[in-house]
C-alpha positions as a printed NumPy array, in Angstrom:
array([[  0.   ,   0.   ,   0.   ],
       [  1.005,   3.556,  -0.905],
       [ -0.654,   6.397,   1.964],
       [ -1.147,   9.648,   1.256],
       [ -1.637,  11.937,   4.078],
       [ -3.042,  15.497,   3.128],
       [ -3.612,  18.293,   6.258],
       [ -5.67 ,  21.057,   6.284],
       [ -4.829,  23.614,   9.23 ],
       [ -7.265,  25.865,   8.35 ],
       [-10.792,  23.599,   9.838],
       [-11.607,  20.766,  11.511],
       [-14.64 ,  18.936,  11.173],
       [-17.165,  18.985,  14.071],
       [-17.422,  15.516,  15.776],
       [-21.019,  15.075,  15.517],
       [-21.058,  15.798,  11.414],
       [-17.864,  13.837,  10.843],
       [-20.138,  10.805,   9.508],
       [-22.202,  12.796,   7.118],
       [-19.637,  14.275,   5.232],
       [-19.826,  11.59 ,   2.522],
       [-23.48 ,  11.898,   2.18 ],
       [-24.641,  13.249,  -1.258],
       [-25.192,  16.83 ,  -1.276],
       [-24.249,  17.066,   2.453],
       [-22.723,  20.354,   3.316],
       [-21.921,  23.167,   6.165],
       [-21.428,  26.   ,   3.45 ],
       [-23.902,  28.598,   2.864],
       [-26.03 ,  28.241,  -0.484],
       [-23.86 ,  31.552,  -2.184],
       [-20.338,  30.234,  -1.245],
       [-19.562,  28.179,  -3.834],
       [-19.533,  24.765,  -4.844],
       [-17.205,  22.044,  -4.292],
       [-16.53 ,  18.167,  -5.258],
       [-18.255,  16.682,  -3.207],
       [-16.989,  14.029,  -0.707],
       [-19.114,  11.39 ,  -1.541],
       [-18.46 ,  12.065,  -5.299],
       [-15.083,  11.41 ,  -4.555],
       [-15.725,   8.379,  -2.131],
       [-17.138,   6.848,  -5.444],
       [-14.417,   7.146,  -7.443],
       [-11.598,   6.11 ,  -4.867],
       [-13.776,   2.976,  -4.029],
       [-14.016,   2.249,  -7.697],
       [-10.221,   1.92 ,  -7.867],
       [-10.228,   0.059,  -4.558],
       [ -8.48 ,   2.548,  -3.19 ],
       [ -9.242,   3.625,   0.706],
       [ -9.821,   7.492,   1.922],
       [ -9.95 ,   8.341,   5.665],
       [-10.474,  11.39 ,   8.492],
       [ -9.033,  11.923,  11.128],
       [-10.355,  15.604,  12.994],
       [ -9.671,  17.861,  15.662],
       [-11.093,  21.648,  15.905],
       [ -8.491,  23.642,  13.975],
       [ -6.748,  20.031,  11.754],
       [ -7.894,  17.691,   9.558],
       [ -6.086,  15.163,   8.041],
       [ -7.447,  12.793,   4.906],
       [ -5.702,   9.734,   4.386],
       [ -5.873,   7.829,   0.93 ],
       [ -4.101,   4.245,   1.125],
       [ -3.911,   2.85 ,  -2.662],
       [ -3.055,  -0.632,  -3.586],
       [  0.622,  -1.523,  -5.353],
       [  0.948,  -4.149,  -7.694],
       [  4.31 ,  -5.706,  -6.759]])
């Protein structure tokens, strides 16, 4: 396996909506900020390629970990 770790300093994520970020459509931005790729979009796709994505959260860090499959 190959991991990928990717943090974000900027937000956490909230404990009690941790597991409903990868439900379609599921957000905590405002209707006039934006869109984004969604989580569960990308869930999808990683799964597809049986590829694994993770969180791990505190208030002010997240982290996202992606473990991918090697062929050896």
């Amino acid at each position: 396996m190959l991991l990928v770790s990717v943090i974000d300093s900027l937000d956490g994520i909230f404990p009690e909506i941790l597991p409903r970020i990868v439900e379609p459509l599921f957000t905590t931005k405002n209707a006039n900020e934006g869109r984004r790729l969604g989580l569960d979009i990308v869930k999808k796709i990683v799964e597809k390629y049986s590829v694994k994505i993770e969180v791990a959260s505190v208030i002010g860090q997240k982290t996202f970990i992606v473990s991918i499959p090697i062929a050896v």
